[in-house]
DSSP file (Angstrom, degrees, kcal/mol; ACC not computed):
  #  RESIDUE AA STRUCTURE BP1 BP2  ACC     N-H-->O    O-->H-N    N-H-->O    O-->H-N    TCO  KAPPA ALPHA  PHI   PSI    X-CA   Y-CA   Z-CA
    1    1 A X              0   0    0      0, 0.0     2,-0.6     0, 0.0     0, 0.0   0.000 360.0 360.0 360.0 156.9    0.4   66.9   10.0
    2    2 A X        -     0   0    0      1,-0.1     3,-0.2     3,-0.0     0, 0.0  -0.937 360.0-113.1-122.7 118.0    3.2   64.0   10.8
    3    3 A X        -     0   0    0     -2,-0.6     2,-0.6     1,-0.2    -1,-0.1   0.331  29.5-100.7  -1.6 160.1    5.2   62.5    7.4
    4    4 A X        -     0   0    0      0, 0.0     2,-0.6     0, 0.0    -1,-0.2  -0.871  53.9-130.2-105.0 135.0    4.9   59.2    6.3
    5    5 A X        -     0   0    0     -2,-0.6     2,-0.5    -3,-0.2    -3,-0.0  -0.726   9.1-124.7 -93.4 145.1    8.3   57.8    7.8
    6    6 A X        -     0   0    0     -2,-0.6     3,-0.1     4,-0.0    -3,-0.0  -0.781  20.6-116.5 -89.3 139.8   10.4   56.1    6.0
    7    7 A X        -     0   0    0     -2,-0.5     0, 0.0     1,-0.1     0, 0.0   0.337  23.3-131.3 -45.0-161.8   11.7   52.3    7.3
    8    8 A X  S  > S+     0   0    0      3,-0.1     4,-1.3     2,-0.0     5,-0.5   0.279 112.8  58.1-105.9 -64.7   15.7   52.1    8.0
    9    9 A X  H  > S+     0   0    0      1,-0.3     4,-2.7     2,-0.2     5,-0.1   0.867 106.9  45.4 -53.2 -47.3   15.7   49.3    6.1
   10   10 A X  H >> S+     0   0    0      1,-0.2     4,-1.8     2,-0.2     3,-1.6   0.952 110.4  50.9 -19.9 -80.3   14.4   51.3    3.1
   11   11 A X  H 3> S+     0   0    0      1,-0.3     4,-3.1     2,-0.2     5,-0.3   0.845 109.5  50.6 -32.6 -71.1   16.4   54.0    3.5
   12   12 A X  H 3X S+     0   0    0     -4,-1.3     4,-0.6     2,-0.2    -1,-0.3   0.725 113.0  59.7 -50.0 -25.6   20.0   51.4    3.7
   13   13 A X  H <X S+     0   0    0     -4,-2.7     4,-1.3    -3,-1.6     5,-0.4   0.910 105.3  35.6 -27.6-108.2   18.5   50.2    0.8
   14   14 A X  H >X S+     0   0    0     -4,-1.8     4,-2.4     2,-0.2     3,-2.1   0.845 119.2  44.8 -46.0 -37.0   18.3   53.0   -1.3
   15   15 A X  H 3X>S+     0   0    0     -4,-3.1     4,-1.2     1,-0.4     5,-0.5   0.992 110.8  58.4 -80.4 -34.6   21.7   54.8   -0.4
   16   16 A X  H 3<5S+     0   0    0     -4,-0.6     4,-0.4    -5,-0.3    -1,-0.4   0.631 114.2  32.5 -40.2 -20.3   23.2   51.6   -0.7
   17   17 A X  H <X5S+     0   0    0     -3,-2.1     4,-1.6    -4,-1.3    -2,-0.2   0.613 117.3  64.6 -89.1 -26.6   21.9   51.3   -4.5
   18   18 A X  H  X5S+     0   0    0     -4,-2.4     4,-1.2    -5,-0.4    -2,-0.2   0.631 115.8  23.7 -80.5 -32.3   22.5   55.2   -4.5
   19   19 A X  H  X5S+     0   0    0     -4,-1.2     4,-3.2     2,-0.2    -1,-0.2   0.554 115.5  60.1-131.2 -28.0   26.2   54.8   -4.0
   20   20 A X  H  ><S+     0   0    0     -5,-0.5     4,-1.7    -4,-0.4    -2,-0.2   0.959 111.1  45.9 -61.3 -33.5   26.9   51.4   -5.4
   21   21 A X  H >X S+     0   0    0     -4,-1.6     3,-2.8     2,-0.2     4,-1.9   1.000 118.2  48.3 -48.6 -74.5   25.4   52.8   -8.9
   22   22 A X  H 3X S+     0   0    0     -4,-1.2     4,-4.1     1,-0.3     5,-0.2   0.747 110.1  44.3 -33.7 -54.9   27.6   55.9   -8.2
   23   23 A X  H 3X S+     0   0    0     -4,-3.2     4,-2.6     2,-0.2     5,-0.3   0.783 115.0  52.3 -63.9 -24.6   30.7   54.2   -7.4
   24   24 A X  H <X S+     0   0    0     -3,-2.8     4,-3.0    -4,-1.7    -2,-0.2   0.954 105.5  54.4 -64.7 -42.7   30.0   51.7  -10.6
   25   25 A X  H  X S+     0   0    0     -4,-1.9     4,-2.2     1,-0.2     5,-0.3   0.967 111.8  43.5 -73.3 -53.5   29.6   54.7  -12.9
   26   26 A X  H  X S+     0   0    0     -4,-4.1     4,-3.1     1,-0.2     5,-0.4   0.984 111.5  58.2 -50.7 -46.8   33.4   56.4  -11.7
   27   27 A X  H  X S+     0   0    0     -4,-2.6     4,-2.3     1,-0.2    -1,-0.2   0.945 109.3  39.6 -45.2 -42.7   34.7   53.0  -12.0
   28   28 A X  H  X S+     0   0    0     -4,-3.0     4,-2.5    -5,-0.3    -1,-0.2   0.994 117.3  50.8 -78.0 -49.4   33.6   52.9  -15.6
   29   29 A X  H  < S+     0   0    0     -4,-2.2    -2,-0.2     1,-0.2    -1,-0.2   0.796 109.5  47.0 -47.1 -36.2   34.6   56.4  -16.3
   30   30 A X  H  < S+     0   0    0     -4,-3.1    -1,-0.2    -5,-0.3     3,-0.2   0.711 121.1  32.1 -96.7   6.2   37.7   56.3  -15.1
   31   31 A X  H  < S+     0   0    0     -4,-2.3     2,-0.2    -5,-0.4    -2,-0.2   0.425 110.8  64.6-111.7   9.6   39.0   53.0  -16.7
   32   32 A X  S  < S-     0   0    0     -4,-2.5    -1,-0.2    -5,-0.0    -2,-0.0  -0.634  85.3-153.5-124.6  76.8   36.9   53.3  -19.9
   33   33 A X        -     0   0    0     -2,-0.2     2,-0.3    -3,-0.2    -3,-0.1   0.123  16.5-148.0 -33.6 144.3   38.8   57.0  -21.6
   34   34 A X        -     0   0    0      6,-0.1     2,-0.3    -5,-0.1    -1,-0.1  -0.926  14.1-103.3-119.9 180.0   36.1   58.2  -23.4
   35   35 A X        -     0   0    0     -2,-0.3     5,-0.3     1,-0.1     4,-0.1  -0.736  47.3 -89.7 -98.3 155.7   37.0   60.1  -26.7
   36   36 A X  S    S+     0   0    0     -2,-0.3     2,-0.2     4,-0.1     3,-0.1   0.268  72.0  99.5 -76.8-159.6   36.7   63.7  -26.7
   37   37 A X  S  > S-     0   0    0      1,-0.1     4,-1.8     2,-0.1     5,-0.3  -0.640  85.4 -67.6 108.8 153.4   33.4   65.6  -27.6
   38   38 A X  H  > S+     0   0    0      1,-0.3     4,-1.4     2,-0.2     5,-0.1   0.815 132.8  52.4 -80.2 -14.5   30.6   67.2  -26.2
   39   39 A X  H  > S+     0   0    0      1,-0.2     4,-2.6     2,-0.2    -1,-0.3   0.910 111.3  47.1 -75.8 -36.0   29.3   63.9  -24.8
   40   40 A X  H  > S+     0   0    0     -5,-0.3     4,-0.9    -3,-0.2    -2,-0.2   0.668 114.0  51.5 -75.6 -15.1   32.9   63.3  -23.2
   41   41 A X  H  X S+     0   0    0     -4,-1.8     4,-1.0     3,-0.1    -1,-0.2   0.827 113.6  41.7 -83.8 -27.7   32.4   67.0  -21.9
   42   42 A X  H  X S+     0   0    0     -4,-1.4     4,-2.7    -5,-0.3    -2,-0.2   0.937 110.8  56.1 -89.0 -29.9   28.9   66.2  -20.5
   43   43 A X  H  X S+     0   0    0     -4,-2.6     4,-1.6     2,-0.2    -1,-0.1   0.907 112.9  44.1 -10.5 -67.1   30.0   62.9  -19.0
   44   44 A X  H  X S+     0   0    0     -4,-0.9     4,-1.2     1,-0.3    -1,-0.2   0.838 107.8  53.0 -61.3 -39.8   32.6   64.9  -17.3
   45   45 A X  H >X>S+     0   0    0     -4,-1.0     3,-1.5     1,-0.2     4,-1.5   0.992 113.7  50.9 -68.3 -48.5   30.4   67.7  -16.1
   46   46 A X  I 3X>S+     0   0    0     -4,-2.7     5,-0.9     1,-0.3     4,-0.7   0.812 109.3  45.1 -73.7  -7.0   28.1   64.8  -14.6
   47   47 A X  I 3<5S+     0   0    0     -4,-1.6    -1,-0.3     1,-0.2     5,-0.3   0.599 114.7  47.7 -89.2 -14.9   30.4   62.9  -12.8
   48   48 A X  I <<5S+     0   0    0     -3,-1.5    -1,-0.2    -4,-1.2    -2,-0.2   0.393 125.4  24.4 -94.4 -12.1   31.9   65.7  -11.3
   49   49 A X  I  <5S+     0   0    0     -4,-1.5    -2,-0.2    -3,-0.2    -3,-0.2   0.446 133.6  23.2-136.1 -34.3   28.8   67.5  -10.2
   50   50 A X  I >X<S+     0   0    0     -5,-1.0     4,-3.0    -4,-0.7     3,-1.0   0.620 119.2  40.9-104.9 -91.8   26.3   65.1   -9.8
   51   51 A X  H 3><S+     0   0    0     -5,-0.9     4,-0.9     1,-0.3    -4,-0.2   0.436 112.2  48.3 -19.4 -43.4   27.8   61.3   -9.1
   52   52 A X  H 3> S+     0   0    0     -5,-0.3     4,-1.0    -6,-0.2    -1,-0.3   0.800 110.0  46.0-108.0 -18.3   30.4   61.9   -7.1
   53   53 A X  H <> S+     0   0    0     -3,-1.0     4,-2.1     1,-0.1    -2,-0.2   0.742 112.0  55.6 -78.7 -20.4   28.8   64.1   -4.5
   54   54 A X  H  X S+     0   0    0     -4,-3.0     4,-2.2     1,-0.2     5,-0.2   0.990 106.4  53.5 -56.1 -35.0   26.1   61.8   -4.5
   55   55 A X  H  < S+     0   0    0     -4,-0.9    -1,-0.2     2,-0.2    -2,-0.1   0.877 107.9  44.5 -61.1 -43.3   28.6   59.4   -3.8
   56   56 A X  H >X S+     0   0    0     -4,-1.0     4,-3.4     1,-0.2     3,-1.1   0.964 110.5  64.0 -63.1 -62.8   30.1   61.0   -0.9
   57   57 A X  H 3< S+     0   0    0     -4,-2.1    -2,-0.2     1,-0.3    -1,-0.2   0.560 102.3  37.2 -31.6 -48.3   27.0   61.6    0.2
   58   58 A X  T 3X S+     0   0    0     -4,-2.2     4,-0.9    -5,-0.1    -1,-0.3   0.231 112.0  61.4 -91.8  17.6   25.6   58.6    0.8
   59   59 A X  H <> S+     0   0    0     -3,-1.1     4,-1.4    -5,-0.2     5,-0.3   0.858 103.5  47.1 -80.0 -63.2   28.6   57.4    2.0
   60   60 A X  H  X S+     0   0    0     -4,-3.4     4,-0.7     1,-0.2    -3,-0.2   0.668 117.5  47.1 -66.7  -6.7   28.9   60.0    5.0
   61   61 A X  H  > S+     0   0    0     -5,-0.3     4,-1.0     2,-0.2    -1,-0.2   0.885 109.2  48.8 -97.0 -34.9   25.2   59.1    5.9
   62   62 A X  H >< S+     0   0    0     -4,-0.9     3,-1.0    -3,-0.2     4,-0.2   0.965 119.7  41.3 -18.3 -89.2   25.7   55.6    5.7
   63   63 A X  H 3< S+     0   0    0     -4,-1.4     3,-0.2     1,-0.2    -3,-0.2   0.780 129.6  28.0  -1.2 -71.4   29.1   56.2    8.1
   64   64 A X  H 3X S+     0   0    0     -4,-0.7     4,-1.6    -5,-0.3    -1,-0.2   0.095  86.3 107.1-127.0   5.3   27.4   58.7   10.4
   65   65 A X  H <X S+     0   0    0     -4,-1.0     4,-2.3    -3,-1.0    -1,-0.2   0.841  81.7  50.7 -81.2 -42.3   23.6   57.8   10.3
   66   66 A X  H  > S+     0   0    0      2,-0.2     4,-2.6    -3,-0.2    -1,-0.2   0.961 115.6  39.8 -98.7 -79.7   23.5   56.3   13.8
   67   67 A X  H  > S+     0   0    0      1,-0.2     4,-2.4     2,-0.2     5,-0.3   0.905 114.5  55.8 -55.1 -47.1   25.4   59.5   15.7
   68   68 A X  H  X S+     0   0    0     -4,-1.6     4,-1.7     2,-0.2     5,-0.3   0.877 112.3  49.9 -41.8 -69.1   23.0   62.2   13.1
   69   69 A X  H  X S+     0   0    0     -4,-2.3     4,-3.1     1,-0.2     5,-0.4   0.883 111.5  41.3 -42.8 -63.8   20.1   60.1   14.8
   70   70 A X  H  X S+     0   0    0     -4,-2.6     4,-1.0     1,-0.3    -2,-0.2   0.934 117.1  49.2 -45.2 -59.6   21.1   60.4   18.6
   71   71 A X  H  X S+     0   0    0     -4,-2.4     4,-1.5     1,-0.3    -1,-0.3   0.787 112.3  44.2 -68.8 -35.1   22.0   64.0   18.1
   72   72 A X  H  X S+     0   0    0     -4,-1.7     4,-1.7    -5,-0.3     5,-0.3   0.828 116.8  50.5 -89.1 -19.4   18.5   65.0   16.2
   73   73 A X  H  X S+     0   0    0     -4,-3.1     4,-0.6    -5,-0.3    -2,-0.2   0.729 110.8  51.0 -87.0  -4.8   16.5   62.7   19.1
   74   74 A X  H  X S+     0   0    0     -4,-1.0     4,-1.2    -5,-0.4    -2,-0.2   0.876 113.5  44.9 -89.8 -42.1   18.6   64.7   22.0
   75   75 A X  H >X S+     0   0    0     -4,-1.5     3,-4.0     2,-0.2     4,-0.8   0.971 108.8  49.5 -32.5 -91.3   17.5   67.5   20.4
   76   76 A X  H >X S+     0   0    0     -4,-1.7     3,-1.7     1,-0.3     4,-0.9   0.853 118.1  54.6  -9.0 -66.7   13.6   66.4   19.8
   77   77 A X  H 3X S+     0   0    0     -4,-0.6     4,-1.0    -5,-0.3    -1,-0.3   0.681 102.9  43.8 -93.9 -19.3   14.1   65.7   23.5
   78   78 A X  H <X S+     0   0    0     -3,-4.0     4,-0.7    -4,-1.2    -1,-0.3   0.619 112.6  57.0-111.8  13.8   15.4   68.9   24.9
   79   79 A X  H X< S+     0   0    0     -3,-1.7     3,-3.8    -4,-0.8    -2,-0.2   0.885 103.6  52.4 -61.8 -88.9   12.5   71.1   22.8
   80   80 A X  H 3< S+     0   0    0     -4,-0.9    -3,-0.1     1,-0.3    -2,-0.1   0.553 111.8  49.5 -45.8 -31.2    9.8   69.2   24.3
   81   81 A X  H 3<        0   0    0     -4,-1.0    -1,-0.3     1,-0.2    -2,-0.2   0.926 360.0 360.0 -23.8 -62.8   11.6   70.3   27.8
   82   82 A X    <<        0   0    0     -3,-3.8    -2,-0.2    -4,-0.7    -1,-0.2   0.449 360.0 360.0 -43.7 360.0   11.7   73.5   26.9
């Protein structure tokens, strides 16, 4: 059975909302201190653990999505040789 694919445009869509969110959320964390507390401790835990690899993340697929492509359709292409 074949996936439903997903668009491109989708896709630049969401990690574009996926990393603009992200980047809003550091921005606000790191120029609005919060005071300390278990909420300023879970804050911390998510931004560090969640948020900011997400961030990276759709950054480097953003970046790199184009070569990631080539490379998985050269691939695809030298199985079906095989």
């Amino acid at each position: 059975m074949s996936e439903p694919k997903v668009s491109n445009k989708r896709l630049r869509d969401t990690q574009r909302i996926v990393h603009l969110v992200g980047g809003l959320m550091l921005g606000v964390y790191i120029y609005i201190p919060l005071v300390g507390g278990s909420t300023a401790h879970f804050v911390t835990s998510l931004m560090q653990f969640v948020v900011f690899p997400a961030v990276v993340a759709t950054g480097m697929l953003m970046w790199q999505l184009p070569r990631l492509r080539r490379l998985l359709k050269a691939r695809q292409k030298n199985k079906v040789v095989e």
